[in-house]
C-alpha positions in Angstrom: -30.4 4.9 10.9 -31.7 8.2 12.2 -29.2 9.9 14.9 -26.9 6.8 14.7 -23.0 8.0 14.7 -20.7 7.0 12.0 -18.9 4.4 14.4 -22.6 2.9 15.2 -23.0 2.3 12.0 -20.3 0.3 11.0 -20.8 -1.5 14.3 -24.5 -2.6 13.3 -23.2 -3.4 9.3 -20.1 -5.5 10.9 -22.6 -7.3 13.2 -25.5 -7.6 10.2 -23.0 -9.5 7.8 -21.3 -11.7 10.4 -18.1 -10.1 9.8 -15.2 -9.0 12.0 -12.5 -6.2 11.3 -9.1 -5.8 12.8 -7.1 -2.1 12.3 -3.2 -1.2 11.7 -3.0 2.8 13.0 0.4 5.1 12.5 -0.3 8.9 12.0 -3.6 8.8 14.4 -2.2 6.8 17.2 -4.8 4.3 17.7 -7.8 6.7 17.4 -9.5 4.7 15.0 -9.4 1.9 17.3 -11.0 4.1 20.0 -13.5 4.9 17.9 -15.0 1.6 17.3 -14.5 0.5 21.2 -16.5 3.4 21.8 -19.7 1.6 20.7 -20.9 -0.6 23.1 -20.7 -4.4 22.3 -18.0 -4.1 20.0 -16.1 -6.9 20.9 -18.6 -8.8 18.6 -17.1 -7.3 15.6 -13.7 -5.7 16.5 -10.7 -8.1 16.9 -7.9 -5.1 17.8 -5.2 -4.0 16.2 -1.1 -2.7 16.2 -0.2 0.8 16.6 2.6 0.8 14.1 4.3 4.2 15.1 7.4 2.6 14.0 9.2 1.6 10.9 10.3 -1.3 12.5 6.9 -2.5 13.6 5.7 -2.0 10.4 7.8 -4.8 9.1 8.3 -6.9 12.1 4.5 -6.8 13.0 2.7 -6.0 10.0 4.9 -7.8 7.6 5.2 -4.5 5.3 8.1 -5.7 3.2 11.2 -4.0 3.8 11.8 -3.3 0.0 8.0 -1.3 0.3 9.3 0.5 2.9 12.5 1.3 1.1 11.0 1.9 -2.0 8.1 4.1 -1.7 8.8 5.2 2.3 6.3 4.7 5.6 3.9 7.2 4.2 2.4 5.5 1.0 -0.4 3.8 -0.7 1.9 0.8 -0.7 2.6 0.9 2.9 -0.8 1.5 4.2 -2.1 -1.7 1.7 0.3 -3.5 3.6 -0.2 -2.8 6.7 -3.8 -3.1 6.2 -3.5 -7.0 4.5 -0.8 -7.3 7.8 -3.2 -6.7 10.1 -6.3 -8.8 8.6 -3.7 -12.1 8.6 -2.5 -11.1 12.2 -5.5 -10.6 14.0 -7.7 -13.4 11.3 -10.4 -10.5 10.9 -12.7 -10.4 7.5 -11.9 -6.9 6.8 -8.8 -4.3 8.3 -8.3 -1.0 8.0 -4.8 0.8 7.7 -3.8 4.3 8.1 0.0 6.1 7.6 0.1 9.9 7.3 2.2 13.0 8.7 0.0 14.7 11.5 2.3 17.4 11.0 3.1 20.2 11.9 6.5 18.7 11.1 8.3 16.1 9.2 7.0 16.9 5.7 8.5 17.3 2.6 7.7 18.7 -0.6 6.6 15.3 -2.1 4.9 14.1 1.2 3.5 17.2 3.2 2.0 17.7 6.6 -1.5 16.0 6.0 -0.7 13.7 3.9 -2.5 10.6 4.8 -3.2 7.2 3.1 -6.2 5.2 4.3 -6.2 1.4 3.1 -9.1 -1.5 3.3 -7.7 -5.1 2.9 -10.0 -8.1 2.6 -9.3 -11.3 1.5 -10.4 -10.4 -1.9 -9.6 -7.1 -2.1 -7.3 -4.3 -1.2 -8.6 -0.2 -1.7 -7.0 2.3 -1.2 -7.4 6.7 -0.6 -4.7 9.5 -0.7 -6.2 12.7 1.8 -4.2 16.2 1.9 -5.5 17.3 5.3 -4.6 21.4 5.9 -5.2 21.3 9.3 -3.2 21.3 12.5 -2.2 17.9 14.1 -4.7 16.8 16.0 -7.3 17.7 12.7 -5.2 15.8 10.7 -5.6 12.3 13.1 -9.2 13.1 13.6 -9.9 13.2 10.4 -7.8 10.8 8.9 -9.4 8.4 11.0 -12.7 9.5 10.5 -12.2 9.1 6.9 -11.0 5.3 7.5 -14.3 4.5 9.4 -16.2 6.2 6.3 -14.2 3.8 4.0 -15.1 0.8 5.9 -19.0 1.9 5.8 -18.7 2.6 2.6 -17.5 -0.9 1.8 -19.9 -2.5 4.1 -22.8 -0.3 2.5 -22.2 -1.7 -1.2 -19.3 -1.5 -4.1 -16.0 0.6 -3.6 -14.0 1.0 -6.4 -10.4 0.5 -6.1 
């Protein structure tokens, strides 16, 4: 709709097919979440969701397997489809979002850099996930890895995602 905000619009999709979602946050803190709680009403649609700053919470919360963890590291596709499917069974929502980057400015490597982000979309169905390479400073890297996990979920709700 006209002048409606990304974060609206997933609320009025959510709400249109019933459905409820549930999020699993690292790199951006729980900024997704804040997003969606933003929009009046949305306890209708949003469950809640684990701020997974941890390793350790990761696997003791979100049931990331330990051998995920160990083989492709906090800050992978593999990771963030877990956390993502993690969440969804926690919480019992339809559809979860996951996010697991490095905000930066340190703690990167040549394989993983600063701004690396992976965005992941579980249903029961279906798991999808994205790879972003943000260039910005910290707080441009969460703001817009989480803004690119809301798009994901509209995206979804909107019609086919490939995997």
């Amino acid at each position: 709709m006209i002048g409606e905000s990304l974060v609206e619009a997933v609320g009025r999709l959510l709400l249109a097919r019933g459905m409820t979602v549930a999020v699993a946050e690292s790199c951006t803190g729980g900024l997704v979440m804040h997003g969606l709680t933003n929009v009046p009403g949305s306890s209708r649609y949003f469950l809640g969701g684990v701020v997974a700053y941890a390793n350790e919470v990761k696997v003791r919360v979100l049931d990331v397997p330990e051998e995920t963890m160990a083989a492709h590291g906090a800050v992978s596709a593999e990771t963030a489809c877990a956390m993502a499917g993690g969440v969804r069974r926690l919480l019992g929502a339809d559809v979860a979002l996951a996010v697991t980057g490095i905000a930066g400015p340190t703690g990167g490597t040549p394989d993983k850099p600063v701004g690396l982000t992976y965005i992941a979309l579980a249903t029961t169905e279906t798991t999808l996930w994205r790879e972003y390479r943000w260039v910005g400073r910290r707080l441009h890297n969460k703001e817009a890895s989480a803004e690119a996990a809301l798009k994901l979920l509209h995206d979804w709700l909107c019609g086919p995602v490939v995997a």
